[in-house]
N, C-alpha and C positions, 0 to 999 in steps of 0.2 A: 456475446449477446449485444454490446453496445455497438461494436462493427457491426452485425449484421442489421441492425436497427439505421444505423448510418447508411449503410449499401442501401436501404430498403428505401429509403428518401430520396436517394436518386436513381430509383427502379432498377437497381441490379440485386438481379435472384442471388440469395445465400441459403446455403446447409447448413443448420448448425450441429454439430457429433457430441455428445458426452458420456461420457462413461457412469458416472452416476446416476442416480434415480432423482427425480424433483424435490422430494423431500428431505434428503438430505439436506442438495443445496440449500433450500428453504430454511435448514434449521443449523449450518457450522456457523459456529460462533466465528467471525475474523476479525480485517481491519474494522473501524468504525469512524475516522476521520477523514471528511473529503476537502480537499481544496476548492475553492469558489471555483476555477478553471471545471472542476468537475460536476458540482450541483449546478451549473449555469448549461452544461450538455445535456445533465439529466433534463432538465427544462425543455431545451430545446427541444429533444426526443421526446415529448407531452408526457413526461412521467416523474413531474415536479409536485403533485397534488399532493399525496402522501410525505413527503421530503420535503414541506413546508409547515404539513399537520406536526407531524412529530419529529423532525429533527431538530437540534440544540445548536441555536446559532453560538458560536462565541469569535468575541474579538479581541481576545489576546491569549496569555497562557504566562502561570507563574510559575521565575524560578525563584529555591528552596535552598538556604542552606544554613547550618548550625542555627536555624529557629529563626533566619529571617527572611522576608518574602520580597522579592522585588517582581515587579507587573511588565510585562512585555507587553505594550498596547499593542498589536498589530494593525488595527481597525485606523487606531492615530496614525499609526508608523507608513500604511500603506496605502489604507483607502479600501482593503478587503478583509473577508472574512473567512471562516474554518466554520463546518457543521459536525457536528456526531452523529454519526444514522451510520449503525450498524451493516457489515456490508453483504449479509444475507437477506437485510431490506432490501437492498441496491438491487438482489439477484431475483427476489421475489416480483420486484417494479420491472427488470429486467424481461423475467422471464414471461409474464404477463402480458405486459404491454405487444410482445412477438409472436406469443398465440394468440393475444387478441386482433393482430392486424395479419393471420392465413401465416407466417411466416412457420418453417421446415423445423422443426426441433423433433432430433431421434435421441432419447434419454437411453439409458442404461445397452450402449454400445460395446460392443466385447472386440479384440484380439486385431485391432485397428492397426491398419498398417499402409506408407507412401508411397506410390512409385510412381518414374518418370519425372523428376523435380523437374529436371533437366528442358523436358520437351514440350511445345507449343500446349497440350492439352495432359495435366500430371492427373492422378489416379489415387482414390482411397479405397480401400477395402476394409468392409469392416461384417464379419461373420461369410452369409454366403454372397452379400451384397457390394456391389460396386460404384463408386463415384467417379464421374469423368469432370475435371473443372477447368476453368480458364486458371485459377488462382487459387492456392492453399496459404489458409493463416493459422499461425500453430501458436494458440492461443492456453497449451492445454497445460500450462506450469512447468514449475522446475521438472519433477520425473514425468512428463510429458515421452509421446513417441515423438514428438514432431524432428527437437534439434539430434538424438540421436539417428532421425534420418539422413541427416548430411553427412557425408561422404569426410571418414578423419582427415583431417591436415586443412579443411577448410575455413574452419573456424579458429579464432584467437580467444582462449579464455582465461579472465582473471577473475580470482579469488582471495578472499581473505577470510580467516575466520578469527571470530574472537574468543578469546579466553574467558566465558560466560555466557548466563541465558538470560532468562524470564520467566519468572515465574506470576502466572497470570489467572486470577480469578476473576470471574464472577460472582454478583450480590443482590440482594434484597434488601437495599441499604440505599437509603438517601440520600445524595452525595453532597458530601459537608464545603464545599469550594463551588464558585461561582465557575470558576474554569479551569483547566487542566493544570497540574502544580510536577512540576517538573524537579525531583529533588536530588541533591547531591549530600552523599553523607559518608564518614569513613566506615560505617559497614555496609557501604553498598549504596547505586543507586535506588529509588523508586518512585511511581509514576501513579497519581490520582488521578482516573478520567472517570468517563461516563455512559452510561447506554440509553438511558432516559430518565425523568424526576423519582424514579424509586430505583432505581439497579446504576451500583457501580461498578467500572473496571477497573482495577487496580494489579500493580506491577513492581517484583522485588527483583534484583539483578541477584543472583543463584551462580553455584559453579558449574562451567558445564557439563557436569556426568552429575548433578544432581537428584534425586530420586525424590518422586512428588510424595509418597510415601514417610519420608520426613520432614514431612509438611505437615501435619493437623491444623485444624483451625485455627485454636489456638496461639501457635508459633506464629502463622501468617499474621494476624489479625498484633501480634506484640510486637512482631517485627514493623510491619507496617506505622502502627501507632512512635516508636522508636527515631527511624529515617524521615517521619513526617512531618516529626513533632513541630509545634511552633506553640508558644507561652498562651493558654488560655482556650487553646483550640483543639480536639481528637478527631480522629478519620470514625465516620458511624460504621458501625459492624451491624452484620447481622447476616444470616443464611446464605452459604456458600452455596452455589449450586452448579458451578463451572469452574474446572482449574486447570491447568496443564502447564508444561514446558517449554520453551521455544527456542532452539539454540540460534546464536549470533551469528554471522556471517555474511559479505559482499560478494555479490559474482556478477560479471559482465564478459558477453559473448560477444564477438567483431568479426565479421558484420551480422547483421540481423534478417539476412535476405538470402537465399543459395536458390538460383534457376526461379521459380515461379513459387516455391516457398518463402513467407515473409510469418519472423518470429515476433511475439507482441507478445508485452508482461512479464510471468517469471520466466515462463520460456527462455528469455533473451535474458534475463536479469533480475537478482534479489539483491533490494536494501535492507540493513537492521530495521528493528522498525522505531527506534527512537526519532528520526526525522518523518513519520508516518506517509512514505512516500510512495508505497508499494502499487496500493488499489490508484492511486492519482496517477501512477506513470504509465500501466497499462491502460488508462484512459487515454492517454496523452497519446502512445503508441498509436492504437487506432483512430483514433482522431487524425493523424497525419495520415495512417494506411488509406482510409475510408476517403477522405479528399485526394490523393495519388490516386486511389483508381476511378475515381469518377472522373479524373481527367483524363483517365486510359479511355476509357468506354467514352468519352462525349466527345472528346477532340483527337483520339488516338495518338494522345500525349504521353508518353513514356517516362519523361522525364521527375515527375514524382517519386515513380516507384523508383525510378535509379538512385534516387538520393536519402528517399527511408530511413534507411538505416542510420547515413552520418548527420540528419537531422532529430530521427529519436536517439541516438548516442548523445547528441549534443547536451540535452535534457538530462538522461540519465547519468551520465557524467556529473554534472553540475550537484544532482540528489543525491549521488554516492557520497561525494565532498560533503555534502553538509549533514547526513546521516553520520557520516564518521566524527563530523565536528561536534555533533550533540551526542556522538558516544564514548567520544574521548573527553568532553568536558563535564560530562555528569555521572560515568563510571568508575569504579577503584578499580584500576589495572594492575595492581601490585608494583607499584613505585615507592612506594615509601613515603617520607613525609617531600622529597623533594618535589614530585608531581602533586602530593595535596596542597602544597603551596603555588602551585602553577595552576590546579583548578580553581582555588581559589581568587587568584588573581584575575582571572579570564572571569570571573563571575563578577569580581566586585566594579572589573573593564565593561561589564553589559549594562550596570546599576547605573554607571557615571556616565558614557559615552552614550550620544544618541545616534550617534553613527554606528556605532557596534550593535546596536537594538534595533536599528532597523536592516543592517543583514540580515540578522538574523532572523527577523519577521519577515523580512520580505521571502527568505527563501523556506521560512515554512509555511506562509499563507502560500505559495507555487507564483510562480512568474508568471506571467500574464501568457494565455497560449498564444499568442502572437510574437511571444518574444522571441528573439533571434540572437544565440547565445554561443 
């Protein structure tokens, strides 16, 4: 949707295909933190209004540990800032704003399939219907048809997976922290955020063949309170009304482009989501696509789209690094007390060091999209 909203500013027609119904979209719960590189596009794309009303600016994020708190300013550290707006907002401003300005949305598309990546004009098919296009973006997630369309041996994939998940609720509970509190604890990490001034999201690190089922309220809400704790202060509880699992895992696909097909998002690639980078780098993707082909169409400059790929890798690379840095230093990996000594160190290295505090901000507020990395 954000690609096609970009193409659509420099008068290049877009299709957009989804397999799902509006509603859905409208209503999965997912990420919910944007990088300023991303509320500053939403803007641009005139669909800042709502995303001003009720998003949660913040400019830092605490970490937690054995009951003490230290503050990452990032606002100090950088000069930017991090919003919370849920990202089936983003899809509802999304979606909106592209039926409001005539733009092609076909919801609930069945048995969709590529051909011809290869050749000057490639092809979609989806039911008895057909698409002829200059350019296919295979925007449609990790179990997407798109990268299963390329041809084996053409792609380089890596993978990591981790030895745990997430366990992630939703709340009817007033969130007791100014800003996101990022905790490390010998049973596990967990993670206080937010969705608005009455609903929290909150996150325990779980094994991974976990069963939500051994979950009750209860447990959550004692575990939670436990990992969180700090002298004088509790997490507020109250009415769960969302919960589920999310297993861990890195993947990156090389290159991100095959013939006339160009991949964007999880398609090409998934971070943990401890460095919340997921919904920011699919912006980031398209944002590079979207400027490459308007310099196809206006100057029949090629030379954008030839290089895609090793310009959004360049990013995505850099968010895999620091997603794994914020899951190896806030996770129990089963190390024993030698690695709780080495998280610890790296934490009390963040408290002293202003250099170590501002990596670390810098690369979770997102890099400047102009950066060249």
């Amino acid at each position: 949707m954000t690609l096609a909203l970009l193409l659509q500013r420099q008068g290049i027609e877009a299709v957009v295909l989804e397999r799902r119904g509006r509603a859905y979209l409208e209503q999965r719960v997912r990420a919910g933190l944007l990088e300023q590189n991303t509320t500053d596009l939403l803007r641009q794309l005139g669909l800042g209004e709502r995303l001003a009303r009720e998003g949660l600016t913040h400019h830092g994020i605490h970490l937690r540990w054995e009951g003490r708190t230290v503050d990452i300013d990032i606002a100090e550290l950088t000069g930017r800032e991090v919003t919370i707006y849920g990202q089936q907002e983003v899809v509802k401003d999304l979606i909106a704003g592209w039926l409001d300005r005539g733009g092609q949305l076909r919801f609930e598309v069945s048995d969709v399939a590529l051909h011809d990546l290869e050749a000057p004009q490639p092809r979609i098919s989806f039911g008895a219907e057909e698409l002829q296009c200059d350019f296919i973006a295979g925007c449609d997630g990790f179990h997407g048809i798109s990268r299963p369309s390329i041809p084996a041996g053409v792609l380089t994939e890596h993978e990591h997976v981790y030895p745990f998940a997430w366990l992630g609720i939703l709340a009817h509970a007033e969130p007791a922290t100014d800003e996101l509190i990022y905790a490390w604890h010998e049973r596990g990490f967990a993670l206080y955020s937010m969705r608005s001034p009455t609903v929290s999201r909150l996150y325990l690190q779980v094994g991974p063949d976990e069963r939500i089922e051994a979950w009750p309220d209860e447990r959550i809400w004692a575990e939670l309170q436990v990992r969180l704790r700090s002298e004088g202060w509790e997490v507020n509880q109250g009415e769960i009304f969302d919960r589920g699992i999310t297993p861990m895992r890195s993947f990156v696909c090389d290159p991100m482009r095959y013939g006339r097909l160009f991949l964007a998002g999880d398609a090409a690639h998934i971070v943990p989501p401890t460095g919340a980078k997921g919904l920011n780098l699919a912006v980031n993707d398209v944002r590079l696509l979207a400027d490459a082909l308007a310099s196809y169409y206006r100057d029949g400059d090629s030379s954008g789209l030839d290089a895609y790929s090793a310009a959004a890798l360049r990013r995505v690379w850099r968010a895999q690094d620091f997603s794994n840095y914020m899951t190896q230093l806030l996770h129990r990996r089963g190390g024993g007390g030698f690695e709780a000594g080495l998280q610890r160190s790296r934490l009390e290295y963040l408290s002293r060091s202003r250099a170590a505090a501002q990596s670390l901000a810098e690369n979770y507020a997102g890099l400047p999209a102009t950066a060249d990395f």
